[in-house]
gemmi code that builds the backbone of each chain (N, CA, C; Angstrom):
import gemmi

chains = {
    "A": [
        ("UNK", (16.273, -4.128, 4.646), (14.933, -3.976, 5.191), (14.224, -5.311, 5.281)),
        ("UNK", (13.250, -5.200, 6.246), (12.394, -6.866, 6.409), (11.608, -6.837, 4.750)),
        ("UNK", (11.846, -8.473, 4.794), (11.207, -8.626, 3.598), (9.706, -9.593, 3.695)),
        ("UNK", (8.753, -9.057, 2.256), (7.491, -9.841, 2.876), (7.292, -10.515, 1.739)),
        ("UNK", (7.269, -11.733, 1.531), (6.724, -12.843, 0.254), (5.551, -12.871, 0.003)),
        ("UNK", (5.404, -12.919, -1.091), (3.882, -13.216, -1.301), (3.708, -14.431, -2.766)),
        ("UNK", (2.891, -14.901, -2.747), (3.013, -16.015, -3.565), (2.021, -17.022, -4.019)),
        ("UNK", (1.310, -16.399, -5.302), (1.807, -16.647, -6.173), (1.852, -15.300, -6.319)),
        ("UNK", (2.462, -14.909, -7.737), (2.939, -13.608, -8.598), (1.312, -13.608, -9.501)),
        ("UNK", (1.404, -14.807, -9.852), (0.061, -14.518, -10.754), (-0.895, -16.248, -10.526)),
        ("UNK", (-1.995, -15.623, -11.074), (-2.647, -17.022, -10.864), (-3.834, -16.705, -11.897)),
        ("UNK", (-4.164, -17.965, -12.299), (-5.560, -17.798, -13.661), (-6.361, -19.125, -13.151)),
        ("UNK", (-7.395, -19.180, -12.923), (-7.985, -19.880, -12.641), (-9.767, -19.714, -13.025)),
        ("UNK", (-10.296, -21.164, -13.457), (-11.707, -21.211, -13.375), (-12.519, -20.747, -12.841)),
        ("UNK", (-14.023, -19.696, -13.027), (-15.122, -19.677, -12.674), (-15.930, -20.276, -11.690)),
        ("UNK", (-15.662, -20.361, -10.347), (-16.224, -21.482, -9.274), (-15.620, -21.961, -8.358)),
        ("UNK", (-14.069, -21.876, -8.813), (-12.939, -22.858, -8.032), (-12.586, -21.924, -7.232)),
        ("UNK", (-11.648, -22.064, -5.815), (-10.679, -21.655, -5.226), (-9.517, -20.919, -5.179)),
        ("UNK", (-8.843, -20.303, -5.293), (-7.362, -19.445, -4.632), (-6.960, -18.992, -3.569)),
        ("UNK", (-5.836, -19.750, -3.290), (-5.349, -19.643, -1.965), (-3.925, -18.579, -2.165)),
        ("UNK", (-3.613, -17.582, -1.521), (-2.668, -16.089, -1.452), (-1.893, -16.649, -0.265)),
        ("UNK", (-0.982, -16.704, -0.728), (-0.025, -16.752, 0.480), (0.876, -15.281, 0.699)),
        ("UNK", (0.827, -14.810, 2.157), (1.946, -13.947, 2.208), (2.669, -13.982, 3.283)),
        ("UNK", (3.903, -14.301, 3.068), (5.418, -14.284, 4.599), (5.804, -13.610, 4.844)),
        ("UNK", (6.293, -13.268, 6.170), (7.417, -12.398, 6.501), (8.328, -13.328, 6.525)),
        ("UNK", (9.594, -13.062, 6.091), (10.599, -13.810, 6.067), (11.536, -13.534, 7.103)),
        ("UNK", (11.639, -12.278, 7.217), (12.758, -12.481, 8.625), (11.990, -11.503, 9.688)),
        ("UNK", (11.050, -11.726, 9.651), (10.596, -10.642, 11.376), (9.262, -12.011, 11.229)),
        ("UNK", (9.054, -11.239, 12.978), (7.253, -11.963, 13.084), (6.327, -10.901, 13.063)),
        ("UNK", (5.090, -10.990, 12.422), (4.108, -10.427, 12.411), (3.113, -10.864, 13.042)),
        ("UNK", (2.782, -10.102, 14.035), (1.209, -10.480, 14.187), (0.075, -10.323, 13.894)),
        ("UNK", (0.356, -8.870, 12.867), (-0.561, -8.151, 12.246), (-0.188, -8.255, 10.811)),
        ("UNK", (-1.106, -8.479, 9.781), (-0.847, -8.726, 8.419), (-1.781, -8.055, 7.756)),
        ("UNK", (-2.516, -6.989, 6.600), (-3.228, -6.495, 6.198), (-2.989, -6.967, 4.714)),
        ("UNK", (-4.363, -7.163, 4.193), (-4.916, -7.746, 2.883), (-5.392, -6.439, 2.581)),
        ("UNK", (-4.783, -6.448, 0.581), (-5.229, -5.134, 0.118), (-6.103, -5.653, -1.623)),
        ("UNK", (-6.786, -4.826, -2.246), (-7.479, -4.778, -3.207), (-6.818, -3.721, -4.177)),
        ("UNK", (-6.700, -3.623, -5.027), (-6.404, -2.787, -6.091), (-6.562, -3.160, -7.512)),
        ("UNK", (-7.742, -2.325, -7.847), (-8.243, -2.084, -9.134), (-6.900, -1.390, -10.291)),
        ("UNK", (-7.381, -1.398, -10.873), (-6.519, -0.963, -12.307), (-6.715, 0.502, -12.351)),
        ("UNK", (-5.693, 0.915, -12.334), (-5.086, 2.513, -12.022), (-5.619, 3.103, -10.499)),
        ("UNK", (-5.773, 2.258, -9.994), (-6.456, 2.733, -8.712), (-5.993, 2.763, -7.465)),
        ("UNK", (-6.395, 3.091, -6.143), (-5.576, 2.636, -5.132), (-5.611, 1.931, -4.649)),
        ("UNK", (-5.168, 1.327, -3.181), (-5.339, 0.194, -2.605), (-6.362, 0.402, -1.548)),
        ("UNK", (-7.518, -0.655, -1.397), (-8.903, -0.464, -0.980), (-8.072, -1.994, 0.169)),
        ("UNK", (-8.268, -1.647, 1.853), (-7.837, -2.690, 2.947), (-9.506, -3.326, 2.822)),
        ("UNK", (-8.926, -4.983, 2.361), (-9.928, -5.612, 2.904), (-9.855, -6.128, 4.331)),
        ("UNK", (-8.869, -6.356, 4.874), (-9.100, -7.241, 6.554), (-7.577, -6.787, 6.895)),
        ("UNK", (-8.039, -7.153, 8.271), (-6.732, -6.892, 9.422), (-6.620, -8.875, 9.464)),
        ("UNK", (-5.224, -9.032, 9.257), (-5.394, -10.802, 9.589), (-4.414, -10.488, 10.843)),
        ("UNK", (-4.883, -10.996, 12.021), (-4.367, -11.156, 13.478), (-4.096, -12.611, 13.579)),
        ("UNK", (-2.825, -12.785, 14.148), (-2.532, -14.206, 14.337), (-2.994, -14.648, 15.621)),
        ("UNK", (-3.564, -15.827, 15.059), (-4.422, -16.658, 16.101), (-5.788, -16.178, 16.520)),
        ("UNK", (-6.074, -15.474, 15.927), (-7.370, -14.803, 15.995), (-8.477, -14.273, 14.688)),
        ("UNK", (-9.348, -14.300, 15.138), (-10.387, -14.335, 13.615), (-9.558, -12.692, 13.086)),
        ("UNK", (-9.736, -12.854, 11.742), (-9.572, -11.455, 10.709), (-10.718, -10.304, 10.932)),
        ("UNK", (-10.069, -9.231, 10.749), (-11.569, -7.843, 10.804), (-11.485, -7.567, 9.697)),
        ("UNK", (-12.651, -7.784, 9.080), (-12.871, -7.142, 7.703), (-13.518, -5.528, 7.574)),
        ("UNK", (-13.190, -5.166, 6.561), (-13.375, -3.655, 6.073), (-15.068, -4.230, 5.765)),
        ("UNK", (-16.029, -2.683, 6.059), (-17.015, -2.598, 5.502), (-17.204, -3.324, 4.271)),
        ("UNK", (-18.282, -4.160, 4.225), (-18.272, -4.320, 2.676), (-17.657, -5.615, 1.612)),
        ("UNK", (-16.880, -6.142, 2.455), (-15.886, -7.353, 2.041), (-16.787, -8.273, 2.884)),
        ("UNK", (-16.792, -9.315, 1.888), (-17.526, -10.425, 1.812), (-16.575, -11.683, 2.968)),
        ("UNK", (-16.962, -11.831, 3.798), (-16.154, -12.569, 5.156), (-16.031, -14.000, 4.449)),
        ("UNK", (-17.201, -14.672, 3.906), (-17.277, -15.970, 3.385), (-16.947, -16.240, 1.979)),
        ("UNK", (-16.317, -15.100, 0.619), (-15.784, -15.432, 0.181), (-14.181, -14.996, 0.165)),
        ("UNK", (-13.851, -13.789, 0.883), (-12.613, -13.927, 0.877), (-12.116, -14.399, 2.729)),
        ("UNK", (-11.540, -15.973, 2.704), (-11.020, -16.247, 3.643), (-9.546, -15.748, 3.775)),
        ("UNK", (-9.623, -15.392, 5.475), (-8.331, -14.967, 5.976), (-7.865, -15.943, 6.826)),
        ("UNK", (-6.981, -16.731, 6.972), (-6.023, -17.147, 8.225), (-4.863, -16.795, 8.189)),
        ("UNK", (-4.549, -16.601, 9.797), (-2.631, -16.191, 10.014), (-2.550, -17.149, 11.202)),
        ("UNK", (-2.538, -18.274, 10.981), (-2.158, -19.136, 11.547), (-0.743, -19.432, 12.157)),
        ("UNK", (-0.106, -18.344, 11.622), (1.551, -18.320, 12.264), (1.788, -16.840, 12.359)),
        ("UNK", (2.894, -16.428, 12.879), (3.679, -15.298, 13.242), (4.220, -14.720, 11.928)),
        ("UNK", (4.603, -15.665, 10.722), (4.870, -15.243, 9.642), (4.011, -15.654, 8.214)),
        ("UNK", (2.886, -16.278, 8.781), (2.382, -16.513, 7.504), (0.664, -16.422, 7.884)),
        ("UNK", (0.345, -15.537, 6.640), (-0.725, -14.986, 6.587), (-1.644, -15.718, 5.317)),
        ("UNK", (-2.304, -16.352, 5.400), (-3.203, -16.408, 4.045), (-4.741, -15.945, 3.381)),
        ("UNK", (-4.961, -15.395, 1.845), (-6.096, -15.122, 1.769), (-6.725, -16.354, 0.543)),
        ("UNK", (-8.144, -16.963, 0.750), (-8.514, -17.781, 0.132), (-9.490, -17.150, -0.513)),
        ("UNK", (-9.356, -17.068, -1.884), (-10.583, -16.355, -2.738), (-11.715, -17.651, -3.056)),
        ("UNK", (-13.021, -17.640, -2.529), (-13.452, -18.741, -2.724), (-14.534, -18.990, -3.295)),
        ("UNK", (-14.933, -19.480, -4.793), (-16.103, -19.963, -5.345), (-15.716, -18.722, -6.353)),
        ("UNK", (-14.552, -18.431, -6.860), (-14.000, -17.015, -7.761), (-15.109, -16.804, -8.583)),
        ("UNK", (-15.508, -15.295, -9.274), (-15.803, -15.033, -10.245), (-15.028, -14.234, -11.203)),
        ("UNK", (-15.443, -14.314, -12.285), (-14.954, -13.051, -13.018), (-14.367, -11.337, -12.375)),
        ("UNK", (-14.927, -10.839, -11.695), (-15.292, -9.557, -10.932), (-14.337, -9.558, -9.846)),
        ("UNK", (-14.094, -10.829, -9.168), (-12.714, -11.190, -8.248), (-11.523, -10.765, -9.140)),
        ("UNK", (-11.749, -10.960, -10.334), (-10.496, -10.479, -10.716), (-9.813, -9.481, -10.512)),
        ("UNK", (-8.339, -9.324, -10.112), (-7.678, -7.954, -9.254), (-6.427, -7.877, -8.925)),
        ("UNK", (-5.439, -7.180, -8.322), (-4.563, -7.318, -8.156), (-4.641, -7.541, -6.465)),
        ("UNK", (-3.882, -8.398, -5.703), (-4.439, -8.590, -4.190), (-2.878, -8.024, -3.773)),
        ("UNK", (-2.593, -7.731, -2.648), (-1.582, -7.029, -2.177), (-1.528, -7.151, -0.409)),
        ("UNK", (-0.733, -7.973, 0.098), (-0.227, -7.802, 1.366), (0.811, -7.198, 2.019)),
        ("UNK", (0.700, -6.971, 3.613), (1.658, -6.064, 4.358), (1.584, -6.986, 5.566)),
        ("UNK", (2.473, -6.834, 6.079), (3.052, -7.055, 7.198), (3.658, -6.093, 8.231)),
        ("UNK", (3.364, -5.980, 9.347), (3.882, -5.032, 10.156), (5.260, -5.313, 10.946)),
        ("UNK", (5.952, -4.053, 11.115), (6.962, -4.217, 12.525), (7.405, -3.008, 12.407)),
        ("UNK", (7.174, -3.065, 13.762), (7.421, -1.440, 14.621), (6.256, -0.935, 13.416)),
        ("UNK", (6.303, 0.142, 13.382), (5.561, 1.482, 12.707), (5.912, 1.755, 11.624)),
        ("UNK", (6.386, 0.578, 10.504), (6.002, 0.215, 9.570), (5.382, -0.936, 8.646)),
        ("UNK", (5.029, -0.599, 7.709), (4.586, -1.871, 6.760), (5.214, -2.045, 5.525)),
        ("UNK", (5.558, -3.522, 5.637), (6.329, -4.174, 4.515), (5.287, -4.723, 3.997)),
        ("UNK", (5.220, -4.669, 2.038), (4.657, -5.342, 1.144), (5.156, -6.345, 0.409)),
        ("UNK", (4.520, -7.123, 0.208), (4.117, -8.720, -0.622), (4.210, -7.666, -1.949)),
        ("UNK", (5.004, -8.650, -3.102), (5.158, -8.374, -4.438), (3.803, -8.213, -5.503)),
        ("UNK", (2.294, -8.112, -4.433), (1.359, -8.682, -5.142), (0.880, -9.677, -5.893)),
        ("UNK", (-0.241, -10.137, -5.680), (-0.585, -11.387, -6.752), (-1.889, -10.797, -7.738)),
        ("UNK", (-1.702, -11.115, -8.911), (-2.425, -11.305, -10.275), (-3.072, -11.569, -10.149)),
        ("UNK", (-4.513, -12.204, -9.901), (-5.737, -12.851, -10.015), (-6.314, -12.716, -11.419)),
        ("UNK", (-6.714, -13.820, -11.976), (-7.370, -13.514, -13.205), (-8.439, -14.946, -13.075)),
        ("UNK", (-10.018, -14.386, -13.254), (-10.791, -15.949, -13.033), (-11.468, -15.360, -14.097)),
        ("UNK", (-11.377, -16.777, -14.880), (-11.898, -16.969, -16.740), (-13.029, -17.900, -16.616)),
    ],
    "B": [
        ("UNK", (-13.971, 13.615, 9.010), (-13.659, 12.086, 9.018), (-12.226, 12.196, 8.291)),
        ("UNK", (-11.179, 11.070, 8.677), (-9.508, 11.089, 8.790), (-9.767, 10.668, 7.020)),
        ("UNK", (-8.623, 11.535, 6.491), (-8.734, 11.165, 5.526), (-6.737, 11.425, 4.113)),
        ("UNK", (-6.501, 11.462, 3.540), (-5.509, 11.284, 2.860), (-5.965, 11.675, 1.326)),
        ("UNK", (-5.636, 12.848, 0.753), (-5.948, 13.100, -0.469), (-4.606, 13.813, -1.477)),
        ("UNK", (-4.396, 13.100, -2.389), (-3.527, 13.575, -3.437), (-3.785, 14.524, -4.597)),
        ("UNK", (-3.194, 15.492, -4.906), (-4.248, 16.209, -5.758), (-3.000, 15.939, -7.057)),
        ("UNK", (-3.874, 15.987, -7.962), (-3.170, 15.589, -9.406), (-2.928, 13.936, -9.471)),
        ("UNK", (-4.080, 13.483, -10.516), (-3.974, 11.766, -10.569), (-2.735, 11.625, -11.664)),
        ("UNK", (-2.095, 12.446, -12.366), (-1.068, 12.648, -13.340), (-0.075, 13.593, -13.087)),
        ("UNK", (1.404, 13.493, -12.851), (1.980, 14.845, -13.117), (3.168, 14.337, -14.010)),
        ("UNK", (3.480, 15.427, -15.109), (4.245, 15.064, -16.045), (5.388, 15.845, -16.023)),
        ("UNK", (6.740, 15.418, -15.943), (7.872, 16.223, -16.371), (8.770, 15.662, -17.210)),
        ("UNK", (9.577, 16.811, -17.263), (10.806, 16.448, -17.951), (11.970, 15.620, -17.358)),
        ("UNK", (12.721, 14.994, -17.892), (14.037, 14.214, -16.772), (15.056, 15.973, -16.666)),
        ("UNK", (15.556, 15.543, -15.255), (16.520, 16.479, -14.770), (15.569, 17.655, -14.257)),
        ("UNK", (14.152, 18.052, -14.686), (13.497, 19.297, -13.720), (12.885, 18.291, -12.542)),
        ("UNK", (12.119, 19.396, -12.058), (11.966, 19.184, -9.773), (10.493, 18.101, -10.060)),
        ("UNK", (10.304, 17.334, -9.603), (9.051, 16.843, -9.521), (8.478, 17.320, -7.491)),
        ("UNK", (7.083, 17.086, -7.575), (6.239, 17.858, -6.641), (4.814, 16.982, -6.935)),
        ("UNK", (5.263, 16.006, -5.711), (3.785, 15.387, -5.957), (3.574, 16.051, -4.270)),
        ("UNK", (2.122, 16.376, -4.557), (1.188, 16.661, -3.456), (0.178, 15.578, -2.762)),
        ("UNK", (0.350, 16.286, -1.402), (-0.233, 15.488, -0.309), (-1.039, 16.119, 0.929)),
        ("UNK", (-2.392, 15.948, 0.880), (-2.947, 16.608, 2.200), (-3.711, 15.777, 2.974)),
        ("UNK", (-3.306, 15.800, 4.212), (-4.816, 14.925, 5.204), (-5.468, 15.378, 6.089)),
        ("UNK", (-6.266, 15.361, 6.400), (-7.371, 15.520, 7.095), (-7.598, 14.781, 8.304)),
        ("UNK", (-7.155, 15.324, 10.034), (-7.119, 14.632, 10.761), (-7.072, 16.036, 11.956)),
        ("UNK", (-7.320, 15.892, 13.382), (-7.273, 16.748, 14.042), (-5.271, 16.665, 14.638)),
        ("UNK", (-5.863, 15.587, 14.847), (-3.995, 14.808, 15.310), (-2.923, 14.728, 14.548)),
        ("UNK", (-2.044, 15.289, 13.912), (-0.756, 14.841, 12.982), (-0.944, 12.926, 12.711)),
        ("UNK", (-0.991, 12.702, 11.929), (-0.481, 11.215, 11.746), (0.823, 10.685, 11.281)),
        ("UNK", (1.128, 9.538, 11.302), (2.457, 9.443, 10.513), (1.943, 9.190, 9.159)),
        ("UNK", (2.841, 9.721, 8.559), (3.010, 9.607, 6.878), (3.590, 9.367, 6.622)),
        ("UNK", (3.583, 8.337, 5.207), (4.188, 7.759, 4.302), (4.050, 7.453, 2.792)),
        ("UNK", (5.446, 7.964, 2.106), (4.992, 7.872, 0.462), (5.892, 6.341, 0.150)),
        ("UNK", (4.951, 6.181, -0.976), (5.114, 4.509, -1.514), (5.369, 4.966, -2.726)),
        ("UNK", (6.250, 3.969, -3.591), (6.147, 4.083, -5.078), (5.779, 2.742, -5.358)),
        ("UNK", (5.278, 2.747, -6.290), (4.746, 0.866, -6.960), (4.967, 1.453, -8.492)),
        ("UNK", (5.805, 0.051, -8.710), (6.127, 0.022, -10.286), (4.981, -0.970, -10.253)),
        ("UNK", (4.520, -1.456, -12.012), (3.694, -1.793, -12.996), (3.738, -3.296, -11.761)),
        ("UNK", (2.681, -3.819, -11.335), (2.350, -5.390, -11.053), (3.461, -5.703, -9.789)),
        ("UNK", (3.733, -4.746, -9.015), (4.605, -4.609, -8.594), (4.074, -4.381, -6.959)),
        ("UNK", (4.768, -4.936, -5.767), (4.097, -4.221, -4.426), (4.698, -3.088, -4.564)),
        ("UNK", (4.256, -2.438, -3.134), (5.078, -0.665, -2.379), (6.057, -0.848, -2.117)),
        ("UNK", (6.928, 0.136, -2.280), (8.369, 0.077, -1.757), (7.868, 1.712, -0.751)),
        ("UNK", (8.645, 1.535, 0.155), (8.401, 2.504, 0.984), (9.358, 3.632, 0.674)),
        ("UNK", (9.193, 5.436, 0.255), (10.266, 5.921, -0.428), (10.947, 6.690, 1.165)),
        ("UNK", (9.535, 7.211, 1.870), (9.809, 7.560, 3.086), (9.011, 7.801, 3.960)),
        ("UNK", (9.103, 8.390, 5.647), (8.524, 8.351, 6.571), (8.418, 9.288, 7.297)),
        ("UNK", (7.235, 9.936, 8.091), (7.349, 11.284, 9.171), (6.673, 10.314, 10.359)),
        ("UNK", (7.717, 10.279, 11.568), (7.034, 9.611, 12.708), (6.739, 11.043, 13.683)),
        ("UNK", (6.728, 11.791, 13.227), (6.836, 12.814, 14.304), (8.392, 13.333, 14.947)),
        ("UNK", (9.515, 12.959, 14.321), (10.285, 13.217, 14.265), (10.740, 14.711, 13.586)),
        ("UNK", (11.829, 14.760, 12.985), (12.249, 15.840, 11.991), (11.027, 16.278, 11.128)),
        ("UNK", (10.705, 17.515, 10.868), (9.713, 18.011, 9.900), (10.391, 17.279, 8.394)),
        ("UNK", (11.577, 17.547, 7.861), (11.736, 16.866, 6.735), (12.564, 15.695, 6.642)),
        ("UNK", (11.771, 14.918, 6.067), (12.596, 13.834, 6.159), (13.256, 13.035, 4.386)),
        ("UNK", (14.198, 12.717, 4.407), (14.842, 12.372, 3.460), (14.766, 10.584, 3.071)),
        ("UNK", (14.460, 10.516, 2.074), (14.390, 9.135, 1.777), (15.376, 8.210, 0.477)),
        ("UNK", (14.586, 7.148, 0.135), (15.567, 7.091, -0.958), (15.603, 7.733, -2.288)),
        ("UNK", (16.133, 7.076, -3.160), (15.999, 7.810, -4.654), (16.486, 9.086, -4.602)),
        ("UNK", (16.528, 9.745, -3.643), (16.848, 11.664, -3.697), (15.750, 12.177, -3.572)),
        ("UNK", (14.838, 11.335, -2.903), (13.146, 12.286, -2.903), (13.347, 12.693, -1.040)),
        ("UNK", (12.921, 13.558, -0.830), (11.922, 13.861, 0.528), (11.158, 14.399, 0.570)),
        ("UNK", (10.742, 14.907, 1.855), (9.186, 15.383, 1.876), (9.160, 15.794, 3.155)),
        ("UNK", (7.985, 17.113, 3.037), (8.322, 18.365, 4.361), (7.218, 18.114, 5.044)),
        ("UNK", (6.724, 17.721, 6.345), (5.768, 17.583, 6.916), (5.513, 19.305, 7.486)),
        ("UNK", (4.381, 19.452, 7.082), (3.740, 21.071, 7.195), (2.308, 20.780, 8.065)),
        ("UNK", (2.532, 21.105, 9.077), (1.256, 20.604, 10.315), (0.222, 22.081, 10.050)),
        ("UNK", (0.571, 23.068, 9.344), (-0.379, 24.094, 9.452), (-0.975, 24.115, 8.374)),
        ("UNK", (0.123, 23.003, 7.481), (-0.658, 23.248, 5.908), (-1.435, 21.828, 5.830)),
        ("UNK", (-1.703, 21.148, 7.334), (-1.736, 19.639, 6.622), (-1.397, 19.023, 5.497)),
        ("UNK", (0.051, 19.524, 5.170), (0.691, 18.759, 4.069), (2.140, 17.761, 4.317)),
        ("UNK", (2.657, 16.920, 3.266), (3.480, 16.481, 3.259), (3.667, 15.921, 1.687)),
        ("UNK", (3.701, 16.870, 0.956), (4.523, 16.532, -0.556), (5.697, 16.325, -0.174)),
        ("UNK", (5.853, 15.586, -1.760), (6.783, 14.578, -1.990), (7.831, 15.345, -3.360)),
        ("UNK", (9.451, 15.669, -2.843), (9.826, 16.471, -3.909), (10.787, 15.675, -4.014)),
        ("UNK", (11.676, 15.766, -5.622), (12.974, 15.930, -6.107), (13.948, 16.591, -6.924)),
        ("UNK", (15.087, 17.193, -6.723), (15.321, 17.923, -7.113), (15.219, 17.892, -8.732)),
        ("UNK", (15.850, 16.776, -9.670), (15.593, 16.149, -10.580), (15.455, 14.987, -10.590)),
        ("UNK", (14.522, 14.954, -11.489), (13.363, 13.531, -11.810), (14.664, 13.148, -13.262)),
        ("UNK", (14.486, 11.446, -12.792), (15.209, 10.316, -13.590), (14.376, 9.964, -14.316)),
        ("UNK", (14.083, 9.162, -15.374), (13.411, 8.199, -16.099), (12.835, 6.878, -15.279)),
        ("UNK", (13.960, 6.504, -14.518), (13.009, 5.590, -13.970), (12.517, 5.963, -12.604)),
        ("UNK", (12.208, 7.334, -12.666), (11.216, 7.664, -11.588), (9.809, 7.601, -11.996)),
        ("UNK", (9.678, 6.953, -12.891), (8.383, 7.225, -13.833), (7.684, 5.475, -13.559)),
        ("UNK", (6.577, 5.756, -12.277), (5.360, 5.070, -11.439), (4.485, 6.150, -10.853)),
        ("UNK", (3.989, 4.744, -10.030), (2.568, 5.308, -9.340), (3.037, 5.789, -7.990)),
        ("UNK", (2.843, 6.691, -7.330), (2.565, 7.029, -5.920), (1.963, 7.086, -5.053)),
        ("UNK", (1.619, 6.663, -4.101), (0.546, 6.930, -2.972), (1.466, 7.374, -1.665)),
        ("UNK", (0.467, 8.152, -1.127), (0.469, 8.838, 0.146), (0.025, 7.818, 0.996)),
        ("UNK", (0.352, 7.880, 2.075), (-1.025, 7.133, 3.225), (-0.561, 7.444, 4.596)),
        ("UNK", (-1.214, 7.345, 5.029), (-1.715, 7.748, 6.581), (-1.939, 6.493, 7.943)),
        ("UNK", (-1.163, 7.064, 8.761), (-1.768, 6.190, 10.368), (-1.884, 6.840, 11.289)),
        ("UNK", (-3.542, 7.204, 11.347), (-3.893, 7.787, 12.174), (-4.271, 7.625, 13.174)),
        ("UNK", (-3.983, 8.376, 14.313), (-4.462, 8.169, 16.164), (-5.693, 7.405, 15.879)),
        ("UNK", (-6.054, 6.072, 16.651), (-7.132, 5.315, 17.141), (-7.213, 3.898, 15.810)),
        ("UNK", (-6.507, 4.234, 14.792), (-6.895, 3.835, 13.326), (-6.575, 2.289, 13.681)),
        ("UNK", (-5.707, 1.577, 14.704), (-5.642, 0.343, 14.506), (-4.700, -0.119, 13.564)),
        ("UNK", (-3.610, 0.693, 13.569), (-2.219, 0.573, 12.882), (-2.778, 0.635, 11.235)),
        ("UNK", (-4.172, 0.866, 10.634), (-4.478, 0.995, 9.447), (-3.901, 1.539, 8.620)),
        ("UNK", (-3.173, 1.565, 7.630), (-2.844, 2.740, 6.607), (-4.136, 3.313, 5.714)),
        ("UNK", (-4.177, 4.297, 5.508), (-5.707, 5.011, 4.628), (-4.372, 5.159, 3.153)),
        ("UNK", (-4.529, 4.845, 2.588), (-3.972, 5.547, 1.014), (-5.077, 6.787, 0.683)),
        ("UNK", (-3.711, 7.729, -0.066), (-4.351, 8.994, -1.275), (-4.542, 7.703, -2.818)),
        ("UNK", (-5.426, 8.310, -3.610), (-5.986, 8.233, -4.545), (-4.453, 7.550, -5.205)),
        ("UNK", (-3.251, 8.399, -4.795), (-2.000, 8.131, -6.499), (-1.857, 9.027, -7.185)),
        ("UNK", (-0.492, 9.126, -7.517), (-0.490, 9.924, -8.326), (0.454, 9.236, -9.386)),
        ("UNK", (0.590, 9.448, -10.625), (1.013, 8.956, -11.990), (1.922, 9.658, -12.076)),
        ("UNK", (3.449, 9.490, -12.341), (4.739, 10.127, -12.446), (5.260, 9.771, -13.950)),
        ("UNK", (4.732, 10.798, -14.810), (5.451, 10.513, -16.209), (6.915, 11.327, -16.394)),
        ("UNK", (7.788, 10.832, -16.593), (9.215, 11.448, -16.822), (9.529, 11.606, -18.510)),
        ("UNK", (9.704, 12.656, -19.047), (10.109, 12.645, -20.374), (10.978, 13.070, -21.015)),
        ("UNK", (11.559, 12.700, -21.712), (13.375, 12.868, -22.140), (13.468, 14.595, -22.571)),
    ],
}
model = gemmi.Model(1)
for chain_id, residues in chains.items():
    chain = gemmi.Chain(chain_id)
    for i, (resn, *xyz) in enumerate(residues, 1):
        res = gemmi.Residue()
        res.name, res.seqid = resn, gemmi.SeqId(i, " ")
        for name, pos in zip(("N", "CA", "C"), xyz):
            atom = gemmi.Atom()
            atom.name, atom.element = name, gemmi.Element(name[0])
            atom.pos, atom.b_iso = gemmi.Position(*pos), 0.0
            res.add_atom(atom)
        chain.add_residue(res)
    model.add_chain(chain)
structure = gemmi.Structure()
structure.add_model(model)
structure.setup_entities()
């Protein structure tokens, strides 16, 4: 099956600073990439549609200026958590499309201390 | 309004009896459906799929699942449950107009016990 990278696995970072989410398709192209949220025991809440070469659509409610989206390529999608707080903390989760399904990213860890 | 709901945030069995996770959505149009399993910190693995194809469709692990258009359902069965069938589940949905979106159900919690 197509596979989708995501990377980092985990990340801990300062109160204020930056995180940058990377997620690939490794062997297909995507043009469509979806960024996910998931709380602890919970489900997955879509923050944005990332379209390559084109601005991201965000879900109701998601903050456009702190979570940045670019998909600047066919296989690579990124989300930038920016000026983190505590409350950012989460599990983040990407997909990638082809044909009429979606492949997931291994998730990343977020933890801001 | 289109929607994807799992009923039971827990279901508990024994290893070797049937597990039966439930699934209903809410849509005028059939959508395609799909069940995910996610282990602990882990992404979705996709277990299986209804494109409008076959009413039941068979996936991996030994699970499938019966698409029922009158019951708006599509649970998720096996005949016997393993030990390491024991994660989270979600349902989800792509529905007509949705913009290739998936909607997730709530989850459901798969405890397996010796």
């Amino acid at each position: 099956g197509a596979v989708v990278s995501q990377h980092p696995s985990r990340v801990i970072c300062k109160s204020g600073t930056s995180v940058k989410i990377e997620c690939r398709s490794l062997d297909f192209q995507a043009t469509t990439m979806f960024w996910y949220r998931q709380f602890p025991k919970q489900s997955l809440m879509l923050m944005a549609t990332s379209n390559e070469g084109s601005k991201a659509t965000y879900e109701q409610g998601v903050e456009k200026d702190k979570f940045l989206i670019n998909h600047a390529s066919l296989t690579l999608s990124t989300l930038t958590v920016t000026s983190a707080h505590p409350e950012d903390s989460s599990f983040y989760i990407c997909s990638a499309e082809r044909a009429t399904e979606a492949f997931f990213g291994q998730g990343t860890r977020l933890t801001v201390v | 309004a289109q929607s994807v709901t799992q009923l039971g945030s827990h279901v508990s069995v024994s290893e070797g009896a049937l597990v039966l996770l439930r699934c209903n959505y809410s849509s005028s149009v059939p959508p395609y459906l799909f069940w995910y399993v996610q282990y602990p910190n882990q992404g979705l693995q996709l277990l299986l799929k209804y494109t409008s194809a076959a009413t039941l469709v068979k996936g991996i692990n030994g699970f499938e699942a019966e698409f029922k258009k009158s019951e708006t359902s599509f649970h998720l069965t096996k005949p016997s449950a393993h030990m390491s069938d024991a994660a989270e589940y979600f349902c989800a949905a792509r529905f007509s107009g949705g913009y290739n979106k998936l909607i997730f159900g709530a989850g459901t919690r798969l405890a397996v016990h010796p």
